[in-house]
DRENDO-1510 file (C-alpha; in Angstrom, 1 decimal, always signed):
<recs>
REC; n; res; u; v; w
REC; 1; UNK; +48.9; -11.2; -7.5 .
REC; 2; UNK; +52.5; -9.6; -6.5 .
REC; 3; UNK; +52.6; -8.5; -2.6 .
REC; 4; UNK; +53.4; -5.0; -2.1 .
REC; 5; UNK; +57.2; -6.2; -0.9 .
REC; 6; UNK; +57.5; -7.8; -4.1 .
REC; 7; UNK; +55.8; -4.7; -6.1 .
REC; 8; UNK; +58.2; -2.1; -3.8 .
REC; 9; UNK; +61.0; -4.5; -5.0 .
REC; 10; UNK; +60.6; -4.3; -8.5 .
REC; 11; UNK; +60.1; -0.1; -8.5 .
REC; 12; UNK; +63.0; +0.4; -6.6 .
REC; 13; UNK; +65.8; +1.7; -8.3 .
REC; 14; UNK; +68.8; -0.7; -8.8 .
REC; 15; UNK; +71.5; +0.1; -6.1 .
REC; 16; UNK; +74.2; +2.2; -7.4 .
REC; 17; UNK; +77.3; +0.2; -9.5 .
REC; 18; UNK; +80.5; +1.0; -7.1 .
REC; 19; UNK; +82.4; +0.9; -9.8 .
REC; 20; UNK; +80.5; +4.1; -11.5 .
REC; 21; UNK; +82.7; +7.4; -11.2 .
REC; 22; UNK; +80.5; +10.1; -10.3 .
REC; 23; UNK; +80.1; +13.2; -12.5 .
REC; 24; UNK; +80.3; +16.4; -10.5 .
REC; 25; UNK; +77.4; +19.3; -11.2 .
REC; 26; UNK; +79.8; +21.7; -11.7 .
REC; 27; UNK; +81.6; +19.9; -14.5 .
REC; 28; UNK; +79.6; +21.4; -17.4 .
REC; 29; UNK; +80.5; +25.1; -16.6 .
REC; 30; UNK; +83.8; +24.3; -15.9 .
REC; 31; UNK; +84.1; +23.1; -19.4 .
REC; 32; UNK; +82.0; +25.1; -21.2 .
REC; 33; UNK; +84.1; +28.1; -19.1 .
REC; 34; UNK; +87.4; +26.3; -20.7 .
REC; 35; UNK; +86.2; +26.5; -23.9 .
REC; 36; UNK; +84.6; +29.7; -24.1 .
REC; 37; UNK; +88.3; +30.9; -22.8 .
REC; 38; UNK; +89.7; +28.8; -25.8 .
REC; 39; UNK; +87.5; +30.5; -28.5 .
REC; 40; UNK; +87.7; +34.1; -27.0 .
REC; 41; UNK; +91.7; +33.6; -27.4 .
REC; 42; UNK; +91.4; +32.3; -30.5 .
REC; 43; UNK; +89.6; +34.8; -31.8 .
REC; 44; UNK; +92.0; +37.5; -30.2 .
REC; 45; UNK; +94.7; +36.1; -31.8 .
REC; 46; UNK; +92.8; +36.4; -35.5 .
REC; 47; UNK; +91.9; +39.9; -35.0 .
REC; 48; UNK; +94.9; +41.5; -33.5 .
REC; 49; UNK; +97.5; +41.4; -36.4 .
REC; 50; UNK; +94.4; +42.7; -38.6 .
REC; 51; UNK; +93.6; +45.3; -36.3 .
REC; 52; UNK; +96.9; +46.6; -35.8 .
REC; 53; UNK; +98.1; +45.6; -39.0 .
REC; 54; UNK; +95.6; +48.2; -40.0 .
REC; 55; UNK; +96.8; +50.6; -38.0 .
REC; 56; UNK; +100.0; +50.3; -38.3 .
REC; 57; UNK; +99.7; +50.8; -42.3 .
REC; 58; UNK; +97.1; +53.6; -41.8 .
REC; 59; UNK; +95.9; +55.9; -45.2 .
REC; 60; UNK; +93.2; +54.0; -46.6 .
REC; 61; UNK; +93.5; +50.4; -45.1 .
REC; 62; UNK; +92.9; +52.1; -42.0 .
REC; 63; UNK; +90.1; +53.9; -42.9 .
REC; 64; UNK; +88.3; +50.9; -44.4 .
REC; 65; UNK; +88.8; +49.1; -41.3 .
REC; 66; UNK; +87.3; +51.9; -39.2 .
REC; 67; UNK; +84.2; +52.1; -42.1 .
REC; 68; UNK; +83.3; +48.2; -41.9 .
REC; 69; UNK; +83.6; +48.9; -37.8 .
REC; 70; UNK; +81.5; +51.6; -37.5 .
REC; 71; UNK; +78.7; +50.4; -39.9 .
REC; 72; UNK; +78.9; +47.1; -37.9 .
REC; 73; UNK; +78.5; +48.7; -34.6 .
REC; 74; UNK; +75.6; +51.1; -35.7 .
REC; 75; UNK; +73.8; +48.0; -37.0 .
REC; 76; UNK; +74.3; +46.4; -33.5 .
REC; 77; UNK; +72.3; +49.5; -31.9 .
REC; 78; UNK; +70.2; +49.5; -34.0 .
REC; 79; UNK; +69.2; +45.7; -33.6 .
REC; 80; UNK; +69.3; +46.7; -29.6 .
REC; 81; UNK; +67.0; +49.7; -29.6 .
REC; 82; UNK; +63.6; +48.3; -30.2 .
REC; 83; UNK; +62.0; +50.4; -33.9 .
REC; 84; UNK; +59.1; +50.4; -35.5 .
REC; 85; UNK; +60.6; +49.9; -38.9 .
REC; 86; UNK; +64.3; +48.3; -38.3 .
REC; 87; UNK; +65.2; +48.0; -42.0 .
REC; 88; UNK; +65.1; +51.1; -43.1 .
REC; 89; UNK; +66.5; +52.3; -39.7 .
REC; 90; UNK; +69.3; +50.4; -39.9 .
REC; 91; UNK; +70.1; +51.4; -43.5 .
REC; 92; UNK; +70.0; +55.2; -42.6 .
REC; 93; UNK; +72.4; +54.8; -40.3 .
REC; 94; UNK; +74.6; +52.8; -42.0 .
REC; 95; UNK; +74.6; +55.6; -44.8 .
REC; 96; UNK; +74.8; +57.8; -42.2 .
REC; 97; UNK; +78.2; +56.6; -40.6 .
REC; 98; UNK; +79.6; +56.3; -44.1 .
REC; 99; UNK; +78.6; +59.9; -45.0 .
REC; 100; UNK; +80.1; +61.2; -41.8 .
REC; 101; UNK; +83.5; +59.5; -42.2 .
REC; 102; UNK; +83.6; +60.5; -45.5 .
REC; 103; UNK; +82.4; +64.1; -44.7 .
REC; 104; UNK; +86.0; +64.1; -41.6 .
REC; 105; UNK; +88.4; +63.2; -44.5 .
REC; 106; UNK; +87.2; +66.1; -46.7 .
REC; 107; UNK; +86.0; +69.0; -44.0 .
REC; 108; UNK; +87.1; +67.2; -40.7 .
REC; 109; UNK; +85.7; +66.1; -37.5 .
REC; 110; UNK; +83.3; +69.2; -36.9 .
REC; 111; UNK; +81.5; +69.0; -40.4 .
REC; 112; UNK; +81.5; +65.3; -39.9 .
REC; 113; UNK; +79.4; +65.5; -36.5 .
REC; 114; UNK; +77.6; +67.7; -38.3 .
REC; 115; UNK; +76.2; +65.0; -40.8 .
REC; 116; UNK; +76.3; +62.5; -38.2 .
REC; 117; UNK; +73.8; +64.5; -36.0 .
REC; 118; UNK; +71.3; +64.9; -39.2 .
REC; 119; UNK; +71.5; +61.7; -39.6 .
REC; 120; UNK; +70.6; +60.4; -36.3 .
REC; 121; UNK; +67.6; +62.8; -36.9 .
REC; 122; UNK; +66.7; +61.3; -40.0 .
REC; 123; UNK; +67.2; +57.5; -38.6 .
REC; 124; UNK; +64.9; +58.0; -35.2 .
REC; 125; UNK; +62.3; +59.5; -37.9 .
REC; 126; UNK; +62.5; +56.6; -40.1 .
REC; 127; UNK; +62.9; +53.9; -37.3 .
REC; 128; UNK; +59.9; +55.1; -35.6 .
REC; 129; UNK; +58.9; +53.4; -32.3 .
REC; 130; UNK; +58.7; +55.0; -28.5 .
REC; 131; UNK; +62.3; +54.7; -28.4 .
REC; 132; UNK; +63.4; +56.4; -31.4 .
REC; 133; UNK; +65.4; +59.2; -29.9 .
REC; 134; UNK; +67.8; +56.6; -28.5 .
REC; 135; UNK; +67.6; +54.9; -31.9 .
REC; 136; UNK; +68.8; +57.7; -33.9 .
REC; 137; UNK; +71.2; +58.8; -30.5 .
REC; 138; UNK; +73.5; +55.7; -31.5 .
REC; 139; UNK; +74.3; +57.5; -35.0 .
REC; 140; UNK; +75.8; +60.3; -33.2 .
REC; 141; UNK; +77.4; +57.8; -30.4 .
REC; 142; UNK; +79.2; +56.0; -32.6 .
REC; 143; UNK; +80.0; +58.5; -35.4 .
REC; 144; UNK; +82.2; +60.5; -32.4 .
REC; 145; UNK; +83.9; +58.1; -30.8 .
REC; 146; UNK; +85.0; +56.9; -34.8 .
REC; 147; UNK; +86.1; +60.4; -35.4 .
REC; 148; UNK; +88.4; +60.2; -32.4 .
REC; 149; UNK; +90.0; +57.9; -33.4 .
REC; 150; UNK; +90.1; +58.8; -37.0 .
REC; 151; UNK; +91.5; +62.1; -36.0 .
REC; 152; UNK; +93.9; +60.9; -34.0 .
REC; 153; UNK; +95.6; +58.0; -36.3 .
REC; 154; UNK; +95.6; +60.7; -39.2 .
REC; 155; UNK; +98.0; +63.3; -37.0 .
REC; 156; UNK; +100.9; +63.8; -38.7 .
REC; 157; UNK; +104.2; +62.5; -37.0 .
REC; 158; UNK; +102.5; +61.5; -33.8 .
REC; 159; UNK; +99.5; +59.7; -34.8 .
REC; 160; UNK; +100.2; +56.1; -34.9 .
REC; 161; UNK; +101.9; +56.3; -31.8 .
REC; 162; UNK; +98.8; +58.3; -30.0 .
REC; 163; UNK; +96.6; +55.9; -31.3 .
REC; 164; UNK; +98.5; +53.1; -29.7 .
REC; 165; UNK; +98.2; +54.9; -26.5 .
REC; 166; UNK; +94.5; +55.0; -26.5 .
REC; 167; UNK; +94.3; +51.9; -27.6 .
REC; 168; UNK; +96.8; +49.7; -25.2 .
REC; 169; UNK; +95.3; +52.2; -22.3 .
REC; 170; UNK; +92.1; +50.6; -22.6 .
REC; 171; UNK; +93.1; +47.0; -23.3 .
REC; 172; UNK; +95.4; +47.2; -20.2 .
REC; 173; UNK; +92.5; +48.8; -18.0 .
REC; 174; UNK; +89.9; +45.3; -19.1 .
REC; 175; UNK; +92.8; +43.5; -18.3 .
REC; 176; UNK; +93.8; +45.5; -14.6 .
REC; 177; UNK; +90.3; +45.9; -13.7 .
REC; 178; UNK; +89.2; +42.0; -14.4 .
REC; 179; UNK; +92.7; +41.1; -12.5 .
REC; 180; UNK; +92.1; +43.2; -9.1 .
REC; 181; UNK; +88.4; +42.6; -9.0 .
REC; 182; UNK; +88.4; +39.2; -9.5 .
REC; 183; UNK; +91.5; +39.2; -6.9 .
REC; 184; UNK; +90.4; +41.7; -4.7 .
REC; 185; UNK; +86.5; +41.8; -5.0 .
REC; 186; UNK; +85.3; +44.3; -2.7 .
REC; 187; UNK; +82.2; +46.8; -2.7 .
REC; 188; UNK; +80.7; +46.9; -6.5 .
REC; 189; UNK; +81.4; +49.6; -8.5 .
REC; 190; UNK; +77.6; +49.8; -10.7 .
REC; 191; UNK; +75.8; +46.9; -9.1 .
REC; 192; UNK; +72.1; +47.8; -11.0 .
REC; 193; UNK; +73.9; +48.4; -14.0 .
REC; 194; UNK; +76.8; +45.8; -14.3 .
REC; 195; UNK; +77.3; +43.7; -11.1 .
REC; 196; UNK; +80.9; +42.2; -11.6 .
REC; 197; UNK; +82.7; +45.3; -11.4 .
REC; 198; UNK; +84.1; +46.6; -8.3 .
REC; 199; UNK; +85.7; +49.9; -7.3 .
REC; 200; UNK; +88.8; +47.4; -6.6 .
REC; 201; UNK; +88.6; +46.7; -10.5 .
REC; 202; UNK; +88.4; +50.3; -11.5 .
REC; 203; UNK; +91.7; +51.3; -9.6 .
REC; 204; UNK; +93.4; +48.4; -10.8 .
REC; 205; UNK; +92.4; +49.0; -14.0 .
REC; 206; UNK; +93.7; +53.2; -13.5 .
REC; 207; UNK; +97.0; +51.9; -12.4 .
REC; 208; UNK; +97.3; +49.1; -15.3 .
REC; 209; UNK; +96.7; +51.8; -17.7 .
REC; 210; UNK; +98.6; +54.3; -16.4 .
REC; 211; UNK; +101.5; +52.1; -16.1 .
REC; 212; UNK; +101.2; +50.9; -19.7 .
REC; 213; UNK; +100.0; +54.5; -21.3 .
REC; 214; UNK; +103.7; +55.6; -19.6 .
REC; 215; UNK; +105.8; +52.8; -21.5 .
REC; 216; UNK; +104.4; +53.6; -24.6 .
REC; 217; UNK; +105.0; +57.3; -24.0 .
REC; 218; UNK; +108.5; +56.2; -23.3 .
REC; 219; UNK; +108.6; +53.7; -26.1 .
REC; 220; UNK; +107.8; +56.3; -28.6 .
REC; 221; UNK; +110.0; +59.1; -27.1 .
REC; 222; UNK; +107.4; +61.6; -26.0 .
REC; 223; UNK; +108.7; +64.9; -24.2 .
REC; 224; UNK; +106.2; +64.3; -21.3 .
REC; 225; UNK; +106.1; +60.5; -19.7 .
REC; 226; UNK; +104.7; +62.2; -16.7 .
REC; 227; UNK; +101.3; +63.4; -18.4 .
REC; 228; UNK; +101.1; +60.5; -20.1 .
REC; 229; UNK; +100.9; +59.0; -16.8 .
REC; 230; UNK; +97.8; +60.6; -15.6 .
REC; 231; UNK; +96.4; +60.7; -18.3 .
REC; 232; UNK; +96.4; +56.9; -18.6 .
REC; 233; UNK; +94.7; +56.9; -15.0 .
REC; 234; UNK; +92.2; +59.2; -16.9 .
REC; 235; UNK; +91.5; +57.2; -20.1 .
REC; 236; UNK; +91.1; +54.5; -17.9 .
REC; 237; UNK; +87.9; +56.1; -16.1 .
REC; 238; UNK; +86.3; +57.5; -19.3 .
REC; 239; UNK; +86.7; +53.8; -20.6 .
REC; 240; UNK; +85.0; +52.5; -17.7 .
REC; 241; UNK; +82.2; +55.1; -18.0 .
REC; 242; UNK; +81.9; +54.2; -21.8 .
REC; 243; UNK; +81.6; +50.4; -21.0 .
REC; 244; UNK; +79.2; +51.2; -18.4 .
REC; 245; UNK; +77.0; +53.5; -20.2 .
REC; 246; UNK; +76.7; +50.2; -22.8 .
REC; 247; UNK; +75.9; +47.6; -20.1 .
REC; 248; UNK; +72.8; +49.7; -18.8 .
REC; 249; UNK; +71.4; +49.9; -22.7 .
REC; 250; UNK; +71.5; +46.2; -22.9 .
REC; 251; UNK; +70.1; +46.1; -19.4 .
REC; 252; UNK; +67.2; +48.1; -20.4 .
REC; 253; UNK; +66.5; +45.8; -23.4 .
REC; 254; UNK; +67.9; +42.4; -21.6 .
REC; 255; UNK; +70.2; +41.6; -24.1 .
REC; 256; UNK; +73.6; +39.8; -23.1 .
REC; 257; UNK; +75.9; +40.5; -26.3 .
REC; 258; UNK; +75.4; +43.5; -28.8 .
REC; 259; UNK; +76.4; +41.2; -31.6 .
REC; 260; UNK; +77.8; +37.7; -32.7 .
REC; 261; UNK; +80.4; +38.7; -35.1 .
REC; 262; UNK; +83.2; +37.8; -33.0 .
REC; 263; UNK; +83.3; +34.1; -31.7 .
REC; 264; UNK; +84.0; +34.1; -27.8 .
REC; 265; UNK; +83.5; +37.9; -28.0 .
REC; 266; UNK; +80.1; +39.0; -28.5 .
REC; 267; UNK; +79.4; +41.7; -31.1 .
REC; 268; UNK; +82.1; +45.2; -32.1 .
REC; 269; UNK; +79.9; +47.7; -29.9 .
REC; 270; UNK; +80.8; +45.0; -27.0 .
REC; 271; UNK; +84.6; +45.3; -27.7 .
REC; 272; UNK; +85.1; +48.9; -28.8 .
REC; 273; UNK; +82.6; +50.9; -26.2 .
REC; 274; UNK; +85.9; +52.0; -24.3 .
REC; 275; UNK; +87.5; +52.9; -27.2 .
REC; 276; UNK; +84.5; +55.3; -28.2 .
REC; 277; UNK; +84.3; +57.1; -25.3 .
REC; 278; UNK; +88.3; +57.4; -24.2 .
REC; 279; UNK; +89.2; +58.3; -28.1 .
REC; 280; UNK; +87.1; +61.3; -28.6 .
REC; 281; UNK; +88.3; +62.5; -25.0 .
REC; 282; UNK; +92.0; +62.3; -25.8 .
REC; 283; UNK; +91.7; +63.4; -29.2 .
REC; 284; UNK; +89.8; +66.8; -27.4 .
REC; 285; UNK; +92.6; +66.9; -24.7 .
REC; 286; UNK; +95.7; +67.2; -27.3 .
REC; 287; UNK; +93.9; +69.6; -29.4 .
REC; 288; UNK; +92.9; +71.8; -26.6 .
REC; 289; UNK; +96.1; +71.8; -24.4 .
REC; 290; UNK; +98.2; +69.1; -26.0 .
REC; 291; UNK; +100.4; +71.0; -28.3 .
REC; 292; UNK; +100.8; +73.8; -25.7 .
REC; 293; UNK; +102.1; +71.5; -23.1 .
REC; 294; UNK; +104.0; +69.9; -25.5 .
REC; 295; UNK; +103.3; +66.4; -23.3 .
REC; 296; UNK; +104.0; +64.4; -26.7 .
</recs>
């Protein structure tokens, strides 16, 4: 029979090898951090020359591109929204967004909403479920913020260069916001809904767009810098809003990413909700007041 020293003795765990390097907790995320960085800028740096190879060719390269977007993002709702029949709800509005563009390049952006919003009808019907007016709502969401930026592209004379206002507003606003906040912190700008943004974030991401929506406006010789200006402080704010607005829907069904198209990225809903809400707002402004102020 072993004594209890000797039992003790051989349970004990062998004393630890001073030779042995110790492997800090916080390793893991550090790498997996690094290499999530690594694929996310990889991926950018596939998708940009598309993208603005796109729309820098415009006519029907760009409208394919904003097609396979928009019927790609309405898919991503509607795998969000919880439906009683997902299928057929995510074919109807698939054919819906495809109608509706193809509706703004023959009658325009009113006649195209139009279709858009019958279609949204038609998909919460078919969808079914107790959230179906939310289902058949992201027809509609994403069919206007697509005809923004259809409409704006397809100006004559000034439409590349307005779309690359829009669209370098809101990538310098991701880029100002996550720069102050995570420099700045401060009080949170939507902690229930989004808890890394700060109000710090939000004015550094006004002034980076601002800033940047100026150069362009200078770049591209438009008659009012100044306007462009504010109104880059504005897009910046209606971008925020749009980003914010799709946080609290994947809050509400727990979902991290809308999609998993884009490596590093998430899903297109996750990198165009700025664009769909800032696009539609511009493309308002210039029609309204824009050609009477002459600002480009």
């Amino acid at each position: 029979m072993k004594s209890s020293t000797e039992g003790n003795a051989a349970s004990a765990p062998p004393p630890p090898d001073p030779t042995d390097t110790p492997v800090s907790a916080a390793a893991p995320p550090t790498t997996s951090r690094a290499g999530d960085l690594k694929v996310r800028v990889l991926s950018a740096l596939v998708m940009a020359p598309v993208v603005l190879g796109a729309v820098w060719l415009g006519g029907w390269v760009f409208h394919a591109l904003i097609a396979f977007g928009s019927v790609v993002a309405v898919s991503e709702w509607t795998n969000i929204v919880p439906s009683a029949r997902r299928l057929p709800a995510r074919l109807m509005a698939a054919i819906g967004i495809v109608v509706a563009l193809m509706v703004q390049l023959a009658a325009g952006p009113a006649a195209a909403l139009g279709a858009a919003a019958a279609f949204a009808v038609l998909t919460a019907v078919v969808g079914g479920g107790p959230d179906r007016g939310l289902l058949g709502f992201g027809v509609l969401y994403v069919a206007v913020g697509m005809a923004g930026l259809m409409w704006l592209r397809d100006l004559p004379d000034v439409g590349l260069s307005l779309f690359l206002f829009v669209l370098i507003a809101i990538w310098a606003t991701d880029i100002g916001a996550y720069a102050a906040g995570r420099s700045i912190g401060g009080p949170k700008l939507a902690p229930r809904i989004s808890p890394k943004k700060t109000w710090a974030g939000l004015i550094g991401g006004m002034a980076s767009s601002a800033l940047f929506g100026w150069l362009v406006a200078l770049a591209f010789g438009a008659s009012r810098p100044d306007i462009a200006l504010v109104l880059g402080a504005a897009v910046a704010v209606v971008g925020q809003a749009g980003d914010l607005f799709e946080s609290a829907l994947k809050r509400r069904y727990n979902v991290k990413d809308s999609g998993q198209l884009i490596p590093g990225h998430g899903g297109i809903l996750d990198r165009i909700d700025g664009l769909l809400a800032a696009a539609p707002v511009l493309a308002l402004f210039h029609a309204a007041v824009g050609t009477v102020l002459s600002w480009w």
